[in-house]
VMD Tcl script that draws the C-alpha trace (Angstrom):
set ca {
  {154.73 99.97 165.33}
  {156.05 101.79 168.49}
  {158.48 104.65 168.51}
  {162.10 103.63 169.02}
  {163.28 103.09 173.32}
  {165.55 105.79 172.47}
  {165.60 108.25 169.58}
  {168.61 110.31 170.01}
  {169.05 110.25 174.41}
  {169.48 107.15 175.75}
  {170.45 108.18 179.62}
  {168.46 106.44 181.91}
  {165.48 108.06 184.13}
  {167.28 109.68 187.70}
  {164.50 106.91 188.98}
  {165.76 104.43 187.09}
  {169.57 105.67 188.15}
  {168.61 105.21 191.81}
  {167.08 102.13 191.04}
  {170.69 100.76 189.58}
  {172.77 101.90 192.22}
  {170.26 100.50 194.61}
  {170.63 96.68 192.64}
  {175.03 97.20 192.49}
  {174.92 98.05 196.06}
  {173.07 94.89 196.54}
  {170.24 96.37 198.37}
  {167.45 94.92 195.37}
  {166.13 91.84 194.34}
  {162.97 90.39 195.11}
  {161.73 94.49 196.64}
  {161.81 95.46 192.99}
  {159.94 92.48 191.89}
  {156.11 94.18 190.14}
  {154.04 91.21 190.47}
  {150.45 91.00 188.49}
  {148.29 88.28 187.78}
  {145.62 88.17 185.87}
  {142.56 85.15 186.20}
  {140.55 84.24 183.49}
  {137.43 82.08 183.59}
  {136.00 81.36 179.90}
  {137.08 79.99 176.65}
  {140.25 81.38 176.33}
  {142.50 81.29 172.98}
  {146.33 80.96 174.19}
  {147.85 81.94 170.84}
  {145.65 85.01 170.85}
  {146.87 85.66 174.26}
  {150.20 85.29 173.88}
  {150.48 87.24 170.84}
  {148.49 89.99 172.70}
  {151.67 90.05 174.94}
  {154.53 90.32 172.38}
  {152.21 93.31 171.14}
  {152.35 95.08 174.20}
  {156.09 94.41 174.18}
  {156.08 96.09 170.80}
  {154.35 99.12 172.07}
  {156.40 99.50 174.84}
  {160.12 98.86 174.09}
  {161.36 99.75 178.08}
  {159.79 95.94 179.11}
  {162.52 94.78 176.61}
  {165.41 97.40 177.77}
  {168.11 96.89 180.01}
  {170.96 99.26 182.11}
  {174.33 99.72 181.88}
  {176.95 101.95 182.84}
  {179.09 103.85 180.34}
  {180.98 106.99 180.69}
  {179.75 107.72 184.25}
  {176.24 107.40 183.46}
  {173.36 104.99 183.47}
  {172.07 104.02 179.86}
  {169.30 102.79 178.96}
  {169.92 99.86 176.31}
  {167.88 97.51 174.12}
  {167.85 94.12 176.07}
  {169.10 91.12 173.91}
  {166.84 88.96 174.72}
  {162.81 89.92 174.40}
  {160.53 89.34 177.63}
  {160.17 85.51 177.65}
  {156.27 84.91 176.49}
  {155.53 81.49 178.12}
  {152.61 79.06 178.26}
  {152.79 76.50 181.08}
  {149.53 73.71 181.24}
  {149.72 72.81 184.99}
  {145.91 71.29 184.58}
  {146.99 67.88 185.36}
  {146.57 66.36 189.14}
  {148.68 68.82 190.81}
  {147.14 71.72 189.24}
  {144.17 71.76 191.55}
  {146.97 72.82 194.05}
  {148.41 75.22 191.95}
  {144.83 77.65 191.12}
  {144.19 77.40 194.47}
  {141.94 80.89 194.68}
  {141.07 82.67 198.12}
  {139.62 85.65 199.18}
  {142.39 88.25 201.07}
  {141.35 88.31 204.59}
  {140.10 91.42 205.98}
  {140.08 92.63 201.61}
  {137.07 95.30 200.65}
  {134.02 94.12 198.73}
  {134.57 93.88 195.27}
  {138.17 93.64 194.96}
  {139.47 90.47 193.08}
  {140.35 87.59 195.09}
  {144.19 86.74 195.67}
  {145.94 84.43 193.10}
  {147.97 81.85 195.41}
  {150.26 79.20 194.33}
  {152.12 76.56 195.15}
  {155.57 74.83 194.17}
  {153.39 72.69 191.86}
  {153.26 72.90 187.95}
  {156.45 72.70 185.94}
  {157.93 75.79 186.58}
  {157.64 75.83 190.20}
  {154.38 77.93 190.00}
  {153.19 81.76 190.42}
  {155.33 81.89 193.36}
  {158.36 81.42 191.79}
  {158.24 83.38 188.70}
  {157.67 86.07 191.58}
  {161.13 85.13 193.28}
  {162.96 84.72 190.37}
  {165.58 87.43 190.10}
  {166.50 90.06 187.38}
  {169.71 91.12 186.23}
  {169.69 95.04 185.19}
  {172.35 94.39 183.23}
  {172.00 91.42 181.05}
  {168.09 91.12 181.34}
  {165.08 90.77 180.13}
  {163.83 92.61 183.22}
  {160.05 91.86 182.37}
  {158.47 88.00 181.78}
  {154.92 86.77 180.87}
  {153.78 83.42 182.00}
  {150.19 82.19 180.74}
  {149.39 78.84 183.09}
  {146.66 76.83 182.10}
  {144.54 75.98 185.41}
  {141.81 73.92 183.75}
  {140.10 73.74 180.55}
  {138.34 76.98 180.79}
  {140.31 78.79 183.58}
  {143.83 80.56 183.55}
  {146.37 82.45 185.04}
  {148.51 85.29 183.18}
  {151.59 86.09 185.72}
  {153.61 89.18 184.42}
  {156.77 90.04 186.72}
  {158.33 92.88 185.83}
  {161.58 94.79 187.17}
  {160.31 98.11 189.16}
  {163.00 99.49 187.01}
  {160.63 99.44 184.20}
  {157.16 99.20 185.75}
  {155.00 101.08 188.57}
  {151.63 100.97 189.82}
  {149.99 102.65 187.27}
  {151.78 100.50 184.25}
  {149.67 97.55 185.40}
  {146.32 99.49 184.41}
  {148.19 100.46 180.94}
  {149.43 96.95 179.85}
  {145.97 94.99 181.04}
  {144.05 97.90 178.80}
  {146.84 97.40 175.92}
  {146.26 93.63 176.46}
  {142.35 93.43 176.41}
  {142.63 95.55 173.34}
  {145.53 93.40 171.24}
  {143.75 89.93 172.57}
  {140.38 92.08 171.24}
  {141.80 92.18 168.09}
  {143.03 96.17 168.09}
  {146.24 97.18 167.01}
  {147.95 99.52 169.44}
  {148.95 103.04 168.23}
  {152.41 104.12 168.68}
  {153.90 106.36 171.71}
  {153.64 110.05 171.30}
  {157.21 110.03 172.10}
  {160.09 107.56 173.26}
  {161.01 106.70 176.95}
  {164.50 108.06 176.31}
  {162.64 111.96 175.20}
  {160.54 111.44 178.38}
  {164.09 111.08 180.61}
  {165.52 114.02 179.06}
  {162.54 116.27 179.08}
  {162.41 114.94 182.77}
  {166.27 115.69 183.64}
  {165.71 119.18 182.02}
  {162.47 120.11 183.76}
  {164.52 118.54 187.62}
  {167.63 120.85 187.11}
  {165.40 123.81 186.15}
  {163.86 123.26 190.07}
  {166.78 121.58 191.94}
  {167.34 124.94 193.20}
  {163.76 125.84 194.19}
  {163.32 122.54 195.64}
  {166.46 122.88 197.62}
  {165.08 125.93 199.16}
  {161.43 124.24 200.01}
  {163.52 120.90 201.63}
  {165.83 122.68 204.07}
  {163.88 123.75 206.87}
  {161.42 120.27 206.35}
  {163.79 117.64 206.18}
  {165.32 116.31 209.31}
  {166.80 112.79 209.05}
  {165.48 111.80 212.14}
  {165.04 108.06 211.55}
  {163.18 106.99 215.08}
  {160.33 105.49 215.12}
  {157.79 105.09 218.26}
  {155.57 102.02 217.55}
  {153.94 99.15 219.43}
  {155.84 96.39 219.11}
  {158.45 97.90 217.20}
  {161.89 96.33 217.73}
  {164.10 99.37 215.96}
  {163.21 101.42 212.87}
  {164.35 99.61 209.36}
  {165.20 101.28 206.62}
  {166.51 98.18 204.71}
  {164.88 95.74 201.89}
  {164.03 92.71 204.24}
  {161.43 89.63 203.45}
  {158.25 91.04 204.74}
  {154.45 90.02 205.19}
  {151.23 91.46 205.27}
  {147.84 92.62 207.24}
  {144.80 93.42 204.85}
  {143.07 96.96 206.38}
  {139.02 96.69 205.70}
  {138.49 100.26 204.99}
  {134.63 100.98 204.33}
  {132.94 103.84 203.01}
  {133.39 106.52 206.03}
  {136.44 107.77 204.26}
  {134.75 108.65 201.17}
  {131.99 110.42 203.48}
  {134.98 111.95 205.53}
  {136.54 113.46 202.51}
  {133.05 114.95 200.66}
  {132.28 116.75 204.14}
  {135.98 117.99 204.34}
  {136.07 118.85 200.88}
  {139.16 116.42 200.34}
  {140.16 113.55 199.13}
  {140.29 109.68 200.23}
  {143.87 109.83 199.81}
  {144.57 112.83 201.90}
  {141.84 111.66 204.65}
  {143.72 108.44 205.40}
  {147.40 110.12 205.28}
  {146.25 112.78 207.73}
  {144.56 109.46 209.95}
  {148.03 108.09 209.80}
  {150.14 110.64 210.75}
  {147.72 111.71 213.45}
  {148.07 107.57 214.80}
  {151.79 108.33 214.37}
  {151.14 111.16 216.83}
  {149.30 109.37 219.24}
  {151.81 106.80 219.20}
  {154.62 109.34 220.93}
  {156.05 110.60 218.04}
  {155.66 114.58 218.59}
  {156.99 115.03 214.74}
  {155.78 113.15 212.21}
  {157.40 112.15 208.50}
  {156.17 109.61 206.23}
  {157.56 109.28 202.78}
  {154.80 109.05 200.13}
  {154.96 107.55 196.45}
  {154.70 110.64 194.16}
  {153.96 110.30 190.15}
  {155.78 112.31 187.68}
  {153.85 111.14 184.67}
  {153.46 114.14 182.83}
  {150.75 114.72 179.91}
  {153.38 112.85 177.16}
  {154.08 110.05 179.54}
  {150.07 108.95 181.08}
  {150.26 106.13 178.38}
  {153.63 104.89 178.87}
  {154.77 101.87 181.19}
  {157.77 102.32 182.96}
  {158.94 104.02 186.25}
  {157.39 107.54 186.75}
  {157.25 108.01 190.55}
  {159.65 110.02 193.29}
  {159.22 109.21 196.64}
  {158.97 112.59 198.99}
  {158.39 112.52 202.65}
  {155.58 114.79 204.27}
  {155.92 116.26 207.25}
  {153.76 117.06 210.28}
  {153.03 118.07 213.92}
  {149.80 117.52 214.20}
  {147.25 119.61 216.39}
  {143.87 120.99 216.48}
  {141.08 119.53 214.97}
  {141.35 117.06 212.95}
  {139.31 118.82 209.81}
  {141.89 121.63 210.30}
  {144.49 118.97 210.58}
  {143.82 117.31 207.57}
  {143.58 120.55 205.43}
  {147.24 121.57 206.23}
  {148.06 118.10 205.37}
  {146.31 118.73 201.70}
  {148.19 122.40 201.57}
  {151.83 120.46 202.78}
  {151.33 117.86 199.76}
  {150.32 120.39 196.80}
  {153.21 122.64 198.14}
  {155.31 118.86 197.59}
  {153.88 118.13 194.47}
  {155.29 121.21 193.15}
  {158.64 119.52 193.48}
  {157.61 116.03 192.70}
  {160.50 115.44 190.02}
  {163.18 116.14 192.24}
  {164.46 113.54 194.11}
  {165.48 114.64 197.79}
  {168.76 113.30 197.54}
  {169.66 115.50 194.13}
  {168.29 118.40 196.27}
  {169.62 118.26 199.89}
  {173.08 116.95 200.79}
  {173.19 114.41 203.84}
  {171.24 111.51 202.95}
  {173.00 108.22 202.93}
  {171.49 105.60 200.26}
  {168.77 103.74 201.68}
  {166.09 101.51 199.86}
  {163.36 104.50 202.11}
  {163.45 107.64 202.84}
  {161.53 106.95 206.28}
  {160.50 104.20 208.49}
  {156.68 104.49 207.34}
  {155.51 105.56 203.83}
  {152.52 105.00 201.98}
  {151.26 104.46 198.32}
  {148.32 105.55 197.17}
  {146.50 105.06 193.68}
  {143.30 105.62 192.36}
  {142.22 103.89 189.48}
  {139.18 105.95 188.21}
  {138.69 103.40 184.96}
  {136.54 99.84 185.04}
  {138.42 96.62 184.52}
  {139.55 95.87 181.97}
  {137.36 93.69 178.94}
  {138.77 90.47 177.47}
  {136.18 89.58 174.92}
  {134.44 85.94 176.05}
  {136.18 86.08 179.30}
  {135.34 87.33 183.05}
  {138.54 89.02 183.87}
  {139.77 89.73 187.86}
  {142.92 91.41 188.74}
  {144.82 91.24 191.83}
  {145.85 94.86 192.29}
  {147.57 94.68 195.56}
  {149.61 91.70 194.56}
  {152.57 91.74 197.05}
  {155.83 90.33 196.48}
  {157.13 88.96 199.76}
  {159.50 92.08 200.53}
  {159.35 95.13 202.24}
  {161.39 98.13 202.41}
  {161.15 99.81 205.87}
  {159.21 98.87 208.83}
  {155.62 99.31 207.94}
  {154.55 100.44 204.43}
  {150.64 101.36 203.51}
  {149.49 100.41 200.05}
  {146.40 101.23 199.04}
  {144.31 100.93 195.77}
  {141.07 103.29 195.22}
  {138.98 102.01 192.69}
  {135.47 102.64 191.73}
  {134.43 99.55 193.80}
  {136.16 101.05 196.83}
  {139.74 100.54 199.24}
  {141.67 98.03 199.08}
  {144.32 98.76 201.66}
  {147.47 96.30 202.70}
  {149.74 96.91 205.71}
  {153.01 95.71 204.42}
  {155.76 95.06 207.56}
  {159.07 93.86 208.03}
  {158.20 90.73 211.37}
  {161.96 91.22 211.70}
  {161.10 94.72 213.95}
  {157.50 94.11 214.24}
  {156.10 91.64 214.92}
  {152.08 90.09 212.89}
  {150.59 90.90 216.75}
  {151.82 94.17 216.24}
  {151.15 95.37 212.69}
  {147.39 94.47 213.47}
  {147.19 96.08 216.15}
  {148.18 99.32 214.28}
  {145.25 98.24 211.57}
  {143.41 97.88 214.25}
  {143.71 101.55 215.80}
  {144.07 102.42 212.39}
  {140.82 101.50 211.22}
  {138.91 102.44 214.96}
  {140.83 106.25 214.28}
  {139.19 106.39 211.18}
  {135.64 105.60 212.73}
  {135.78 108.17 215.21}
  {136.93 110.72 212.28}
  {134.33 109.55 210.13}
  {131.88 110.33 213.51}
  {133.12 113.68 214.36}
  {136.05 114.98 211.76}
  {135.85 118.13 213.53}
  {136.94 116.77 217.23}
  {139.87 117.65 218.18}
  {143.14 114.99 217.43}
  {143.51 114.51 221.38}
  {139.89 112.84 221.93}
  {139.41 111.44 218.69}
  {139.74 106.98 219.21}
  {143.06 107.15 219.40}
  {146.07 104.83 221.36}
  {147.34 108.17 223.15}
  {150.84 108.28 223.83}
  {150.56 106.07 227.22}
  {150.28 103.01 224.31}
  {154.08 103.23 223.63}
  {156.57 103.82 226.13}
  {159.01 106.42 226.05}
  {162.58 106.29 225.39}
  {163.32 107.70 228.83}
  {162.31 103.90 229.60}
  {165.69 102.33 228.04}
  {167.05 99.23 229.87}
  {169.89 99.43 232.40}
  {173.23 100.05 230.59}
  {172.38 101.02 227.10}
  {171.87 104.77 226.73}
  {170.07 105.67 223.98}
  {168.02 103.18 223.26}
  {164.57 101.68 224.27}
  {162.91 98.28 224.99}
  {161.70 95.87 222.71}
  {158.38 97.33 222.28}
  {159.74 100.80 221.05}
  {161.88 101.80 218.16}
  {165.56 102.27 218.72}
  {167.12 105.54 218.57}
  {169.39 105.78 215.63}
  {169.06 101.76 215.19}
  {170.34 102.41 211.33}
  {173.41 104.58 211.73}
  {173.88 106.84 208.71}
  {175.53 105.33 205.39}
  {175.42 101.93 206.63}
  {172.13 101.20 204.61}
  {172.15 100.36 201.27}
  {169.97 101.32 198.22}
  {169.36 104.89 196.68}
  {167.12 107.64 198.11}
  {166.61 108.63 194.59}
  {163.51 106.71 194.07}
  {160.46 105.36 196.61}
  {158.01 103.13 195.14}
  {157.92 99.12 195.58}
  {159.49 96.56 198.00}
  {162.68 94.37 198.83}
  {165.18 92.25 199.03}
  {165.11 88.25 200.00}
  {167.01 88.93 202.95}
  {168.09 91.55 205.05}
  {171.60 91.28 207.22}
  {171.41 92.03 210.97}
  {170.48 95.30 211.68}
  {173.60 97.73 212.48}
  {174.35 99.10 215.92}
  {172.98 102.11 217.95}
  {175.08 105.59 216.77}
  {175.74 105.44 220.55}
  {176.46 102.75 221.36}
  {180.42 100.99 221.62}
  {181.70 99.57 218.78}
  {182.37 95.48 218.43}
  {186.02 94.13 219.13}
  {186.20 93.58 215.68}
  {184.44 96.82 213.88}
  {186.34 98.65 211.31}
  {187.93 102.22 212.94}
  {185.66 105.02 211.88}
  {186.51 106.67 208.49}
  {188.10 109.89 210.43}
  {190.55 107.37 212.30}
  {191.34 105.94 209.85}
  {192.39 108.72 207.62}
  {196.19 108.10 208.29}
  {196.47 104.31 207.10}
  {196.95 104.68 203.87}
  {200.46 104.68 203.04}
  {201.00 106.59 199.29}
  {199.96 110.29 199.78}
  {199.75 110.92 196.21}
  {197.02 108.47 195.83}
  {194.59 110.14 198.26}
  {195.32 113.55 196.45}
  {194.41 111.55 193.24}
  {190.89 110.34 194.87}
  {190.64 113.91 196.60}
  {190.84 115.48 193.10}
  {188.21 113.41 191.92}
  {186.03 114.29 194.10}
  {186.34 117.72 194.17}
  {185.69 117.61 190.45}
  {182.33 115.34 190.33}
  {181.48 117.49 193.47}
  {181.78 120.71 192.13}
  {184.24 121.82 195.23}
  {187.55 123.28 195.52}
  {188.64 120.78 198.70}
  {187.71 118.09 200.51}
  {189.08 116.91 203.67}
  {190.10 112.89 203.41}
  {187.29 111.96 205.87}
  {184.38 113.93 204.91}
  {181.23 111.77 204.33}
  {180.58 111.69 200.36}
  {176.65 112.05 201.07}
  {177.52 114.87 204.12}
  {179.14 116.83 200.68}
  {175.88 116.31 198.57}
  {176.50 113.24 196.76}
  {174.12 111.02 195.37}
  {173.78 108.05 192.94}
  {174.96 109.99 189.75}
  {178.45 110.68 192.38}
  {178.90 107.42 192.63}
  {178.34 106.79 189.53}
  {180.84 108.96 187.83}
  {183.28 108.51 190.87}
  {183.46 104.75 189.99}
  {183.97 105.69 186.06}
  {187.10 108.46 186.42}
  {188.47 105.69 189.05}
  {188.49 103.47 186.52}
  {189.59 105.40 183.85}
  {192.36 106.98 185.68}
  {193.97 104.33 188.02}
  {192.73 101.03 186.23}
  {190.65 100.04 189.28}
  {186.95 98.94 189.61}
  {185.85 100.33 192.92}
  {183.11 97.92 194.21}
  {180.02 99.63 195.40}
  {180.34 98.30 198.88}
  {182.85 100.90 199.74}
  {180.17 103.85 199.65}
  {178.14 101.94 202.05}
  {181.06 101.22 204.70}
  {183.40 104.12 204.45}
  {181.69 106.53 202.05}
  {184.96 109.00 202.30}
  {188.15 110.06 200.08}
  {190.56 107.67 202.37}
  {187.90 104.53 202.31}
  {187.60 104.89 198.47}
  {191.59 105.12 198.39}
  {192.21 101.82 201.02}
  {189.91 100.41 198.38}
  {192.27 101.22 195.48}
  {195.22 99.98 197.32}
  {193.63 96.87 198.15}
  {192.55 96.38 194.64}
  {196.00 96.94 193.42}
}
mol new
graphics top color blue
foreach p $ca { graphics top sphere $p radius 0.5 }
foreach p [lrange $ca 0 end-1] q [lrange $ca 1 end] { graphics top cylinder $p $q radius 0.2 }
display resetview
């Protein structure tokens, strides 16, 4: 028997705060879709299978949770309904269709093939349990579906919320699963998730200070991007596909003659592509894990997305071991969200236009007694969060890396063409790591043009082939910089205008102009006080940007709540998208009136 989801604290993770916001502001769906499917060739006993599922359920009481909002904070609730635990037999004519199985092109060597299906089978197939949305509110946010293929081969699809799942809570639920459908019985949790989110919210406002001080002269919101191909920069959940990266074995050889490791090799190759590519300062937001200790057995979401930050010059070996010294000096701060630390940053589903995940799994497969077991561990989910996203997946078999891309801003021609320098930069590093960056195989800046080169009549900005200056003007992009890890939405709206450039006919006036329109004084002094008093701050002006002030998902948050306790209103979540200010947030309360 597991410990309780709670026992005694039952406020929600800051990740899993972020995460909320991120759904309300309607920024979420399919990007926070986990896929992972499981194939099994062999004899296999459903009811033993299923019944290892409810088990891991047992163990791990978050799969079952749900959120809600009470009292100006995020809870974290028993769901009440359990995960659905389905069997589906879609062996009959169409189910040939259905197990389809095929090899990734481009994958690594020993890395499982790629589970594809159809719209066959009686519940519209893998695909859609993948599309299928969550509510964070009602739930269940996690659901198992076993499909029978054939007589002696099936599918397990689990689909879980990123809410309550991350990359490494796939390798603990298949090792909890091989065990249960083994026979085992799982041991309880050291402690429960809601102990883990306290100890966590304790150990975060014991360094927001520190981190505060480490993030002020790094972060610079700078959200251009110079890439081939590249439309504008996106920092929006959009439907996205993919281009598998064959990585071989010169990293590994790269990193044991550098005395680093695969991870940091291929982030210091990609920021030093980034370079060539025009862009003289480099960020790129990196999935983090805060799993402490307590928390390496739990599933659930344990991961802070951080951006690292570089000018690259010199060798590359030198390079590459200020990249290693910038990320241990991050990881010391790996709890904090940026946004809880630095004021400034508008909700966003990324913190930068590129970012990478990286994990290593140092175990074997998994063992299902009688069966032969393969795992897609790149599974993607048909979204992306910001223009071009690396995932990669070290394993004792080797990389499997994944180039994940929004074709909205760049287009398939494009993205491989980055693999493609990608993977050549890597050979010449792997040939001489001690070259210096400028003659190592690399596009050089002449690949990209400039933004000097803008069209006729639009300052600012650049031509199709370059990234837009300030294409995603600030607070007009939904989700929560709280959290980093996962993908996107089904679809993305148009992206928003230049910062520069004119407003249409029929644009709302700015927040500052519009400061005078609302008619009752007393009510913006209401809103005003508010503020001041979630904020911590003796005034506010009526057009001063909530995020400029410091705000972040738990200001919202509690914003939303006194609103509503005070003046009877429930402010949607649009309005700290649009006109994140004291006089939006009051037009809103008159409107709702």
């Amino acid at each position: 028997m597991s410990v309780s989801l709670i026992d005694g604290w039952d406020r929600a993770s800051l990740a899993q705060h972020g995460m909320w916001i991120t759904e309300r502001m309607g920024a979420g769906g399919r990007v926070y879709a986990m896929p992972l499917a499981v194939r099994f060739d062999g004899p296999l006993d459903v009811d033993a299978m299923l019944a290892a599922c409810a088990a891991v359920v047992e163990r791990h009481p978050v799969l079952a949770a749900t959120l809600a909002e009470q009292d100006g904070h995020v809870r974290l609730v028993p769901g009440e309904a359990p995960p659905p635990i389905r069997f589906e037999d879609v062996s009959g004519p169409s189910g040939g269709a259905f197990g389809d199985v095929s090899a990734p092109s481009g994958g690594t060597s020993g890395e499982a093939p790629a589970l594809s299906g159809g719209a066959s089978g009686p519940s519209g197939g893998i695909e859609a349990e993948v599309s299928r949305p969550f509510d964070l509110v009602t739930g269940p946010l996690a659901r198992f579906t076993l499909f029978r293929l054939a007589p002696a081969r099936h599918v397990l699809q689990l689909v879980a919320h990123h809410a309550v799942f991350d990359g490494m809570s796939k390798d603990i639920v298949l090792r909890d699963l091989a065990a249960a459908y083994g026979g085992s019985a799982l041991p309880p949790l050291p402690i429960s998730y809601g102990e883990a989110a306290r100890a966590e919210q304790d150990r975060v406002a014991a360094g927001l200070e520190g981190a505060a001080e480490f993030w002020r002269p790094r972060w610079h919101d700078d959200q251009d991007l110079l890439l081939p191909g590249a439309a504008r920069p996106s920092l929006r959940a959009a439907p996205g596909e993919t281009v598998d990266l064959a990585l071989g074995g010169e990293t590994a050889g790269v990193a044991e003659r550098l005395g680093l490791t695969r991870f940091e090799v291929v982030l210091a190759a990609l920021h030093t592509l980034l370079h060539g590519y025009g862009n003289d300062r480099v960020a790129v937001a990196v999935d983090l894990s805060t799993r402490t200790e307590e928390t390496r057995d739990h599933v659930g979401l344990f991961v802070n997305e951080l951006p690292v930050v570089s000018t690259p010059r010199g060798t590359f070996a030198e390079f590459a071991r200020s990249i290693r010294e910038e990320l241990r000096a991050v990881y010391r701060y790996r709890e904090v969200p940026l946004a809880r630390a630095l004021g400034g940053i508008s909700p966003r589903t990324a913190l930068t236009p590129v970012s990478v995940s990286y994990r290593r799994r140092s175990g074997a497969d998994p063992v299902f007694p009688g069966l032969d077991a393969s795992v897609d561990w790149t599974a993607f989910n048909g979204a992306v969060r910001n223009t071009l996203h690396l995932q990669i997946v070290e394993s004792p078999d080797g990389l499997a890396a994944r180039l994940q891309f929004n074709p909205d801003v760049l287009s398939r021609a494009a993205c491989e063409s980055v693999a493609g320098n990608l993977r050549a930069l890597l050979l010449g590093i792997a040939a001489r790591p001690d070259a210096p960056i400028t003659e190592l195989s690399s596009p050089g800046r002449e690949a990209v043009p400039t933004r000097d080169a803008a069209p006729a009549g639009v300052p600012g900005t650049a031509p199709a082939s370059v990234a837009a200056s300030a294409a995603i003007a600030s607070g007009t992009v939904p989700a929560s910089a709280a959290i980093a890890s996962g993908a996107v939405a089904d679809s993305a709206p148009d992206a928003p205008p230049a910062a520069d450039a004119p407003p249409a006919a029929d644009a709302p006036p700015a927040a500052g102009a519009a400061a005078g329109t609302v008619a009752d004084p007393a009510l913006l002094g209401e809103v005003e006080a508010i503020w001041c008093e979630v904020l911590g701050v003796d005034e506010i002006r009526p057009d001063d940007d909530l995020f400029d002030l410091g705000g972040h998902s738990l200001s919202i948050t509690q914003i939303i709540a006194r609103v509503r306790d005070r003046m009877g209103v429930e402010l949607s979540f649009e309005v700290f998208i649009d006109t994140p200010t004291v006089v939006g947030v009051a037009e809103e309360i008159a409107r709702s009136r």
